[in-house]
C-alpha positions in Angstrom: -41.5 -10.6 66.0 -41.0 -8.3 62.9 -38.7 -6.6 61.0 -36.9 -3.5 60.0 -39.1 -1.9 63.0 -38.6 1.9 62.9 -39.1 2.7 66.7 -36.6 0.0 67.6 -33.9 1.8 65.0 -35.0 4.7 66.7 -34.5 3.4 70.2 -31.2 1.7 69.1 -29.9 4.9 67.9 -30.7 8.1 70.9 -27.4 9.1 70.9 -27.7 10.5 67.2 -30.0 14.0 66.8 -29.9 14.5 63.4 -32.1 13.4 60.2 -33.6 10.3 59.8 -34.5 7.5 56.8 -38.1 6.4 56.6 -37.0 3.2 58.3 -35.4 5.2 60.9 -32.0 4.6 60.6 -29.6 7.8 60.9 -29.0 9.6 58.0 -25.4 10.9 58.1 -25.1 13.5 55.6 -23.5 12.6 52.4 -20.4 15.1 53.0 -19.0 13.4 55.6 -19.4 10.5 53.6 -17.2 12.2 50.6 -14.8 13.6 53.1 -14.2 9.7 54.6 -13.0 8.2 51.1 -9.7 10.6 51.7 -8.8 9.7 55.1 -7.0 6.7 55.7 -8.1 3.6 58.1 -5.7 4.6 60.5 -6.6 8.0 60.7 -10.6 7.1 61.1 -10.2 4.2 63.8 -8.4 6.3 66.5 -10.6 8.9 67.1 -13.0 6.0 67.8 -10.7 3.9 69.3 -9.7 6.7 72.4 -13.8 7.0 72.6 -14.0 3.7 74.3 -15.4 1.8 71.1 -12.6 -0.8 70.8 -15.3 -3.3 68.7 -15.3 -1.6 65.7 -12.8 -3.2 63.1 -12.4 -6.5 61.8 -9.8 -7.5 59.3 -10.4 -10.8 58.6 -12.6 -10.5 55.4 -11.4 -11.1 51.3 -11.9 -8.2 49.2 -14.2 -8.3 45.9 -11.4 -5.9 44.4 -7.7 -5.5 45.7 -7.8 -2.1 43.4 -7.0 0.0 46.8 -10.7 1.1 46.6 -13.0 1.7 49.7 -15.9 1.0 50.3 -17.8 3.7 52.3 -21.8 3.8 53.0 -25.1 3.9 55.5 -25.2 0.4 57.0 -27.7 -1.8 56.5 -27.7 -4.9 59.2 -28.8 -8.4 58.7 -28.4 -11.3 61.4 -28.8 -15.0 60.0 -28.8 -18.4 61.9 -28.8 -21.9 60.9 -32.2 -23.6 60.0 -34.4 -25.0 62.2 -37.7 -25.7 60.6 -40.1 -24.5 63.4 -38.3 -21.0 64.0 -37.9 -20.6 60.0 -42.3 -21.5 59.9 -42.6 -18.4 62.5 -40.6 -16.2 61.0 -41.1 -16.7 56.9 -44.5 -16.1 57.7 -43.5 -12.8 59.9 -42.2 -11.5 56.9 -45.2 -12.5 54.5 -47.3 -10.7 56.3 -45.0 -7.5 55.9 -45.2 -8.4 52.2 -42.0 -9.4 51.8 -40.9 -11.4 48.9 -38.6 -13.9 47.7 -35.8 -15.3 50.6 -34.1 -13.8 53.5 -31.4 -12.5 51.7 -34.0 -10.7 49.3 -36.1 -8.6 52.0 -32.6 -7.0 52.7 -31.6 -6.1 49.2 -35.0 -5.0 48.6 -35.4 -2.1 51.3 -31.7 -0.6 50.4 -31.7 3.0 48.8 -28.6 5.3 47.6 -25.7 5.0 49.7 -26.5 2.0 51.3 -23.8 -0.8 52.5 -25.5 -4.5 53.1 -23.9 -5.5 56.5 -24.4 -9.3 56.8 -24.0 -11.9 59.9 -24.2 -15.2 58.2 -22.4 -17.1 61.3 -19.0 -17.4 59.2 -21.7 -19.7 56.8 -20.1 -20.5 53.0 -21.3 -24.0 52.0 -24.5 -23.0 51.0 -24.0 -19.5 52.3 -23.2 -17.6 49.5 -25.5 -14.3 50.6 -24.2 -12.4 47.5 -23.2 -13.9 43.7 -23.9 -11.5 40.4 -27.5 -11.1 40.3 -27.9 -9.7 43.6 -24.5 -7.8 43.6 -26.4 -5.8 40.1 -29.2 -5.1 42.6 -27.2 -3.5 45.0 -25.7 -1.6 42.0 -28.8 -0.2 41.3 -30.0 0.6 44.7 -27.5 1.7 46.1 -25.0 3.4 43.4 -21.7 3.4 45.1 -22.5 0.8 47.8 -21.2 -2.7 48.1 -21.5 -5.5 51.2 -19.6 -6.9 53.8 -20.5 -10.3 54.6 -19.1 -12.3 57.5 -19.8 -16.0 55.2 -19.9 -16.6 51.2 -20.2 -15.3 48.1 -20.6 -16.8 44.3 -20.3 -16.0 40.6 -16.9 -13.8 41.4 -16.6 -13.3 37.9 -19.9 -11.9 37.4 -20.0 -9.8 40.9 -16.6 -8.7 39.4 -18.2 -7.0 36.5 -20.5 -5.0 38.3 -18.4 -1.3 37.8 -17.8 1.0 41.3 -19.2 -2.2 44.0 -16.8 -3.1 46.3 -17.4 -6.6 49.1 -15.3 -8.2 51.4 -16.4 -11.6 52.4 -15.1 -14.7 53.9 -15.0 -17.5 51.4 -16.0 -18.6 47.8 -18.3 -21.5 47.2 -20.4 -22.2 44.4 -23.4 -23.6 45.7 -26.4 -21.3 46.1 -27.4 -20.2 49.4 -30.0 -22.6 51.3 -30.5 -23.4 55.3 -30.6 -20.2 57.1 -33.2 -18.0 59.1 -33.2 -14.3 59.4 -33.5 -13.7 62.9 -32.7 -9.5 62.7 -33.0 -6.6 60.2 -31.5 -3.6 60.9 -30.7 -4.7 64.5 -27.6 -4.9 66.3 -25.5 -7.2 64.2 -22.1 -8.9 64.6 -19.1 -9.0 61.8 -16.4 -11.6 63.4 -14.7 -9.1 65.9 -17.0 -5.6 65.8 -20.5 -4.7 66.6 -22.6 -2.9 63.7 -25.7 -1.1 64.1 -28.4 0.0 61.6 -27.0 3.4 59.9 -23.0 2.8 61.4 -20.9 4.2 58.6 -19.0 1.8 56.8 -15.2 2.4 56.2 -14.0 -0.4 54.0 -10.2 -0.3 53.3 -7.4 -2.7 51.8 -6.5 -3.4 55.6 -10.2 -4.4 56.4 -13.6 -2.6 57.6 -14.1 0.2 60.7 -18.1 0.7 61.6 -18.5 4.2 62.9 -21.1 5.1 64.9 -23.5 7.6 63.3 -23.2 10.0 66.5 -19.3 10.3 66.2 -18.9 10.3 62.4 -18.8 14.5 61.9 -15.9 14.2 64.9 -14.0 11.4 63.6 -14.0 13.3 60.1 -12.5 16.6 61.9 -10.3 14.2 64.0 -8.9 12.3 61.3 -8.5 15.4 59.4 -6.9 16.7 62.3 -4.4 13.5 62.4 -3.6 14.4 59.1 -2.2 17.6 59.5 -0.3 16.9 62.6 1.3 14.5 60.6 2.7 16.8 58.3 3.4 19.7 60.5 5.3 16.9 62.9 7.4 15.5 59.8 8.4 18.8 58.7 9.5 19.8 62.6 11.2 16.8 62.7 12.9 17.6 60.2 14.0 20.9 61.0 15.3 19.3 64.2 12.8 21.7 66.2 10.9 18.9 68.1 11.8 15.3 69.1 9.6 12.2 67.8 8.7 11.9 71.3 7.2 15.3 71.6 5.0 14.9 68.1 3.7 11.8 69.0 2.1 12.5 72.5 -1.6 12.9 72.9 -1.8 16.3 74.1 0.6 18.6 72.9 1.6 21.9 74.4 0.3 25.4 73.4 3.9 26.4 72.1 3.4 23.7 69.6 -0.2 24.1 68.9 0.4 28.0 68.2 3.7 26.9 65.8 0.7 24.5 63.9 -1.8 27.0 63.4 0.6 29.4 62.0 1.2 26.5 59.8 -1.9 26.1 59.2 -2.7 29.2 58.2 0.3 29.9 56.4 1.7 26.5 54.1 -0.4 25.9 51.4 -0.4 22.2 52.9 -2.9 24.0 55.4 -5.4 25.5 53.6 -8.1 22.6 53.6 -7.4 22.8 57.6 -8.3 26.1 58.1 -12.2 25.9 59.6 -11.4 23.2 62.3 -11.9 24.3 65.7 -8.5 23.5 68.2 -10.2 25.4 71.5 -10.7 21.3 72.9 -6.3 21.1 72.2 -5.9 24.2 73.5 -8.1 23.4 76.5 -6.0 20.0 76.7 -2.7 21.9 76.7 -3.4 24.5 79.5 -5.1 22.6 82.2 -4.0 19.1 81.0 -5.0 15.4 80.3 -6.1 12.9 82.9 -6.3 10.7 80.3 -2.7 11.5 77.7 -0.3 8.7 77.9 3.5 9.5 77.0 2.9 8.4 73.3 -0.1 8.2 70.6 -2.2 5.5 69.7 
């Protein structure tokens, strides 16, 4: 047993072809990151959601800050079960022998780098499972920049965590005892926040209605789909209300090539539609001419 194993990362993650941390999680380039804090959560599930990956979100977490910031970042995955003193004998001394120091909860801050999000499994654990108060939350400050945590069990010292500028958690309960009783059974492994499944360099997309992990091989399409989203939804309001198409028409899937040609000449021609003009419709238009096997009468 032993953790934060690049080749596993590696093996966990074949789908994505691009550049790589040290540790072997994907490195999803930082613009993509940028272009994520403007889209909305909406806008980012459903290109995921029509994918097949329906395990994504969970909205059952407290926010840090109710400001209507995000939180957006690289995950880092942790996995956490209660103690047991024989399993916690075998693997404390795993990860002294990696060098690792301090408790579980340390190794994981420790390894994090800019643009880094802590992604925690702590069994819905917050007596005594307060993964994050205000020393730790500086830590991640300083590691990570911009980054924050999402942890499915406790936090402490709110006030303290509070005044750590630009960090954003969600969580599921307050207590103040310090954590204690708990074995780290994964490191950047598959991990498990109440409803979705995380891997090791997922993108997190933390909103005010809760947190969507995106797989690191779909993130440059969910950007151009969400983007994509977004200026159907202004071309559709504005035909709507010119009476020119019905709700009905906007909303299906797969719309037809009279009304993909009507957006790209809005595209190219309302100033709404200049940040619009390098994505690439041929997979609409291709849609639209020999059809959808899989378009139902109305969006998701």
């Amino acid at each position: 047993m032993h953790f934060n194993v690049k080749e596993e990362i590696i093996a966990l993650t074949p789908q994505w072809k691009g550049e790589r941390f040290p540790d072997g999680r994907p490195k999803v380039a930082d613009k993509y990151l940028l272009a994520l804090r403007d889209l909305t959560l909406e806008e980012v599930w459903k290109p995921i959601f029509v994918k097949g990956y329906e395990n994504q979100f969970e909205g059952r977490l407290r926010l840090l800050h109710d400001d209507g910031r995000k939180l957006i970042g690289r995950a880092v995955t942790a996995t956490y079960v209660p103690t047991r003193p024989d399993l916690h004998e075998t693997t404390f001394a795993v990860g002294m022998q990696e060098g690792r120091k301090g408790n579980y909860n340390q190794w994981v801050i420790d390894s994090l780098v800019e643009g880094d999000v802590v992604v925690v499994d702590m069994y819905d654990k917050i007596y005594k499972g307060t993964f994050l108060g205000g020393n730790l939350t500086t830590a991640i400050k300083t590691k990570t920049k911009t980054g924050g945590g999402v942890v499915w069990g406790g936090i402490r010292d709110v006030e303290q965590m509070k005044k750590v500028d630009g960090v954003q958690v969600y969580y599921r309960g307050i207590d103040p005892t310090p954590i204690r009783d708990f074995i780290m059974t994964g490191f950047n492994t598959p991990t498990r926040i109440g409803n979705a499944i995380v891997l090791p360099g997922d993108i997190v997309f933390g909103a005010e209605g809760g947190v969507l992990f995106i797989p690191s091989h779909l993130v440059a399409e969910v950007v151009d789909g969400a983007s994509k989203t977004q200026i159907k939804d202004v071309f559709g309001f504005e035909m709507i209300t010119q009476n020119k198409f019905t709700t009905a028409q906007i909303d299906r899937n797969t719309w037809t090539v009279e009304m993909l040609d009507m957006l790209m000449n809005f595209i190219q021609n309302d100033s709404r539609g200049a940040q619009y003009r390098d994505l690439d419709w041929s997979e609409e238009y291709d849609l639209a001419i020999n059809g959808d096997p899989n378009d139902t009468q109305t969006a998701l």
